[in-house]
C-alpha positions in Angstrom: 113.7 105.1 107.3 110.4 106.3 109.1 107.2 104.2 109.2 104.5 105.1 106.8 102.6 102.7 109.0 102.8 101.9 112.8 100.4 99.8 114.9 100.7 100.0 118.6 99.5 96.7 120.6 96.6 96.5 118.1 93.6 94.5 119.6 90.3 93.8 118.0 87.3 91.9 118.5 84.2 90.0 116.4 82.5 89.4 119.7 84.2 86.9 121.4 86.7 85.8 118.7 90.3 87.9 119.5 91.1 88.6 115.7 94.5 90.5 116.3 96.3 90.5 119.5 98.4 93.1 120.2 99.6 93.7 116.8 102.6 96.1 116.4 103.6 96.5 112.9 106.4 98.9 111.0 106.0 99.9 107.0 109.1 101.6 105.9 108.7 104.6 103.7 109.6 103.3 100.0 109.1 99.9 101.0 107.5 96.8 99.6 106.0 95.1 102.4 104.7 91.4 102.1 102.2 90.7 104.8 101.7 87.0 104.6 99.9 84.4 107.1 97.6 81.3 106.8 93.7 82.0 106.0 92.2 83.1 109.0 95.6 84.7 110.7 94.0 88.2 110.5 95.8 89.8 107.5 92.6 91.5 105.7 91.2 92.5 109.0 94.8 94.3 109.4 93.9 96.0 106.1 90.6 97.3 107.3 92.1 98.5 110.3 94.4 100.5 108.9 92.1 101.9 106.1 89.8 103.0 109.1 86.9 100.6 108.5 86.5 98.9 111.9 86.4 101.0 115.1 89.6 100.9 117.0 91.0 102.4 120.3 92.8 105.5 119.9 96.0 106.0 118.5 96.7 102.4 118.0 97.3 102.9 114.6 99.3 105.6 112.7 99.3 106.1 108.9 101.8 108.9 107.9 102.5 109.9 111.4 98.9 110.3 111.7 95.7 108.9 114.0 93.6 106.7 111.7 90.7 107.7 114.3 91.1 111.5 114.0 92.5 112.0 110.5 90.8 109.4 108.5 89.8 111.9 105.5 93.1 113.2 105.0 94.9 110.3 105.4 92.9 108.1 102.7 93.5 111.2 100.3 97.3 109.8 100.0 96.2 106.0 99.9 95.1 104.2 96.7 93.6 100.5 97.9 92.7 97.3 96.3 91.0 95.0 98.9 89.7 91.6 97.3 88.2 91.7 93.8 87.9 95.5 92.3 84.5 96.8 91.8 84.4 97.2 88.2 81.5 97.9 85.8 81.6 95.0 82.8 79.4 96.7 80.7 81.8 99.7 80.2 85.2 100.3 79.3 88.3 100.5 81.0 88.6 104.1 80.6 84.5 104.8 81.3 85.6 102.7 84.8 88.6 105.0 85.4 86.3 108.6 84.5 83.5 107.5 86.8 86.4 107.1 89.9 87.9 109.8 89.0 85.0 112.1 89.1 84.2 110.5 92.6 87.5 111.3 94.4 88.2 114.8 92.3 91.5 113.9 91.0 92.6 115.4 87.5 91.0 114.4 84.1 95.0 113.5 82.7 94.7 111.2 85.0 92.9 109.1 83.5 95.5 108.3 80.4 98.5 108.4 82.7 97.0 105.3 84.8 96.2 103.6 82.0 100.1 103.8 80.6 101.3 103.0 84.0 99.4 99.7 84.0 99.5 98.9 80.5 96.3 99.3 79.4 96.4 102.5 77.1 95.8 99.8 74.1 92.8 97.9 75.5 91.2 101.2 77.3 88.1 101.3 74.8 87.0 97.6 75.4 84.4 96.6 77.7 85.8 95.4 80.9 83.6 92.0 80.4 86.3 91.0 77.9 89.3 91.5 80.0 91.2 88.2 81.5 91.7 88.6 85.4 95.1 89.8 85.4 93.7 92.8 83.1 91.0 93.1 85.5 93.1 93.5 88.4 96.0 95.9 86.4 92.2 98.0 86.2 91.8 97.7 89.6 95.4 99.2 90.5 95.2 101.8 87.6 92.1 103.1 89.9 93.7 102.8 93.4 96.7 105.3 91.4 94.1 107.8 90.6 94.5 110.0 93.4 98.7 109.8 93.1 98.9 107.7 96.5 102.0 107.6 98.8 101.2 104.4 99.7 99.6 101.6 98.0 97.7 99.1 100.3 96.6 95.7 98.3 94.7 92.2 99.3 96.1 89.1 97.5 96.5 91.0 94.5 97.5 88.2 92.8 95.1 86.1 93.8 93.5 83.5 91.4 96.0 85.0 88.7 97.8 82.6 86.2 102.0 83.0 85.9 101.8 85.4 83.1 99.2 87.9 84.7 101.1 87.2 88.4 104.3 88.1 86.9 102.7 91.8 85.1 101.6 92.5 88.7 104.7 91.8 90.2 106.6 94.3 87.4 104.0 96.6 87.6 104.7 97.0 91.5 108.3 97.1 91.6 108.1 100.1 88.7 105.8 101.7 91.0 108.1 101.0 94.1 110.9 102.1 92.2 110.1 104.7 89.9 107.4 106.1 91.5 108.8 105.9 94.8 105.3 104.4 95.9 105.2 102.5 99.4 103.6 99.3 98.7 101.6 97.0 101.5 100.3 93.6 99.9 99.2 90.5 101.7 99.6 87.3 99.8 99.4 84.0 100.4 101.9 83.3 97.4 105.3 83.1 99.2 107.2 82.1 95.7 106.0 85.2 94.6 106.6 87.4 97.4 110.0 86.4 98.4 110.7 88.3 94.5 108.8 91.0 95.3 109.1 92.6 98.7 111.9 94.1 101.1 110.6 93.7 104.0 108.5 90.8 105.5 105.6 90.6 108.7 104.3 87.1 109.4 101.2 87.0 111.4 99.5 83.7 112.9 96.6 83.7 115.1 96.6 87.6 114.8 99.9 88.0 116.6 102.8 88.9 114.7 105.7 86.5 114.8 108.3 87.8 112.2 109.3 91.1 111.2 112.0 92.6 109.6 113.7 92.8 105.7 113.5 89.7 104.2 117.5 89.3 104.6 117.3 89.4 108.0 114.3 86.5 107.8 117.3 84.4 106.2 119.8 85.2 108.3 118.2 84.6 111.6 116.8 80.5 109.7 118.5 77.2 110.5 120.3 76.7 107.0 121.7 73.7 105.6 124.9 73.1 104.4 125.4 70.0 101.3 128.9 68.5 101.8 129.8 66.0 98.6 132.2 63.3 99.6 133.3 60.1 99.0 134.0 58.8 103.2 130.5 59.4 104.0 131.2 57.1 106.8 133.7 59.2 108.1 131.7 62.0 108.3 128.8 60.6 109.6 130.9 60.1 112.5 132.4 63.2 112.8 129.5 65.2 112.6 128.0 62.3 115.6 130.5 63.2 117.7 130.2 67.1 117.7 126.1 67.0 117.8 126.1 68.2 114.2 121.6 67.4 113.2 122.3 66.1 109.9 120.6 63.8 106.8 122.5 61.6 104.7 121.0 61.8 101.1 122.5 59.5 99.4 126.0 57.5 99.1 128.4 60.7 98.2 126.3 63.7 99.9 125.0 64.7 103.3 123.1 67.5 104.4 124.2 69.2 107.8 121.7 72.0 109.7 123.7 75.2 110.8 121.9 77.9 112.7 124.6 80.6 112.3 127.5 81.4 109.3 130.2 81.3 111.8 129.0 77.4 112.5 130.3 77.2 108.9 133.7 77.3 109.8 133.3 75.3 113.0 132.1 72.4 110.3 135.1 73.1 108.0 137.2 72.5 111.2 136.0 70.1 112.3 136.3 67.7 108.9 140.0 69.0 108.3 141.0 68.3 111.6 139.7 64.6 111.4 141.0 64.0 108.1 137.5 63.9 105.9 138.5 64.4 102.3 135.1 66.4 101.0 134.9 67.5 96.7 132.2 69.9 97.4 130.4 72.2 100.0 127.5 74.5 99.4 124.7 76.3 101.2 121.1 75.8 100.7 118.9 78.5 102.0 115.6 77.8 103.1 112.6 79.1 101.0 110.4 82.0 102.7 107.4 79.3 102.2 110.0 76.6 103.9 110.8 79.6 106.9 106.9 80.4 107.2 105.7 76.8 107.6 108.9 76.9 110.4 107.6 80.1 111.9 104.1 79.0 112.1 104.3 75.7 113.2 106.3 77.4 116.3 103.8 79.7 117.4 101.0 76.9 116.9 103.2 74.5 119.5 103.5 77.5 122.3 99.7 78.6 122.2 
């Protein structure tokens, strides 16, 4: 799968403040990419980076196998952006909005009805944008980044200040885009919830370095899980797991909670309570949450700077 977007050592600058430090990211083609980090980690100053907005050495960053630097003009042609709040006239319709970007960026007058479908918005197209909720505001804001039929779709906490219902339309919205359209999607978020049911792959930046990468299952797999083991010798157990250096939690009178860092440790545990007798009723995993592995992945990097 090549990289609609590739970073190499990206570095910038606001004076004396190192914003991203050698930054080296990889977007999939047809990928949904979740870019996530605390406030401040340098996620929308990635964004601008990328979209060509802040000056940058050459060819440290690469949109569709091209240099941002040198190709900027053709290269935007085949993104559609959202960064923070759309700019949106209140006073007009949805559909006046739509017209007056098209006209802007050239694309095709069809377009115009064929965005609005896409989002769901043919129905309220004629109202003025000032009655719109913020999720239909945003859907507006997407139907306009689609205008230009991007390859790749680059958005800024586009669920941001969104209640369930509307964060829920944006997250359907973007997977039929993924999926149907076949539409490379970039989003930061600071929803984790939301975007570990969204995206395929995951980058986790903190302090402007990146500290994660990969597909989301990979994120999992590479976590310290823990494993819930029901029983009625809890005593027993507890001094089993002592004596082969299990880390481990009792919860309460008939369960206990044992880390494993790998699936093969699973069957070292299994062993290790058959061969000493412990009677157990039940066993099962509990996967950590992408928030629970970001806080883990975070905190990390903030004890070795």
């Amino acid at each position: 799968m090549s990289a609609i977007i590739q970073t190499n050592n990206l570095s910038f600058r606001f004076k004396d403040y190192l914003a991203l430090n050698n930054l080296c990211l990889e977007v999939p083609s047809n990928s949904i990419y979740g870019f996530v980090g605390p406030n401040g980690a340098g996620k929308s100053t990635s964004i601008r980076a990328i979209l060509g907005l802040y000056p940058v050495e050459p060819k440290k960053i690469f949109v569709f196998g091209k240099v941002i630097n040198k190709e900027r003009v053709s290269i935007l042609k085949n993104i559609g952006a959202l960064v923070e709040a759309p700019a949106l006239y209140d006073h007009l319709s949805a559909k006046d909005n739509l017209e007056i970007t098209r006209i802007v960026i050239g694309a095709e007058k069809k377009k115009v009805n064929h965005v609005l479908e896409i989002v769901g918005l043919s129905k309220s197209a004629t109202k003025k944008v000032k009655t719109y909720s913020l999720g239909m505001k945003q859907r507006l804001g997407i139907a306009m980044a689609l205008l230009s039929e991007p390859k790749l779709l680059i958005l800024d906490e586009p669920t941001n200040g969104l209640d369930p219902h509307g964060i829920k339309e944006i997250r359907e919205l973007l997977l039929y885009l993924n999926q149907e359209c076949k539409t490379t999607i970039f989003l930061s978020s600071h929803i984790l919830n939301e975007v570990e049911k969204l995206v395929t792959h995951v980058g986790v930046i903190n302090k402007g370095e990146l500290v994660f990468q990969g597909k989301l299952s990979e994120l999992y797999s590479v976590s310290i899980n823990k494993i819930l083991i029901e029983t009625d010798e809890t005593d027993k157990l507890t001094n089993v797991l002592k004596e082969s250096g299990y880390v481990f939690h009792k919860e309460n009178d008939f369960t206990i909670k044992v880390e494993i860092k790998e699936k093969s440790d699973i069957s070292k545990l299994l062993y290790q309570i058959t061969h000493n007798d412990v009677s157990i009723y039940g066993l099962r995993n509990e996967q950590k949450s992408l928030e629970e592995l970001f806080f883990d992945l975070t905190k990390k990097t903030a004890r070795s700077l």
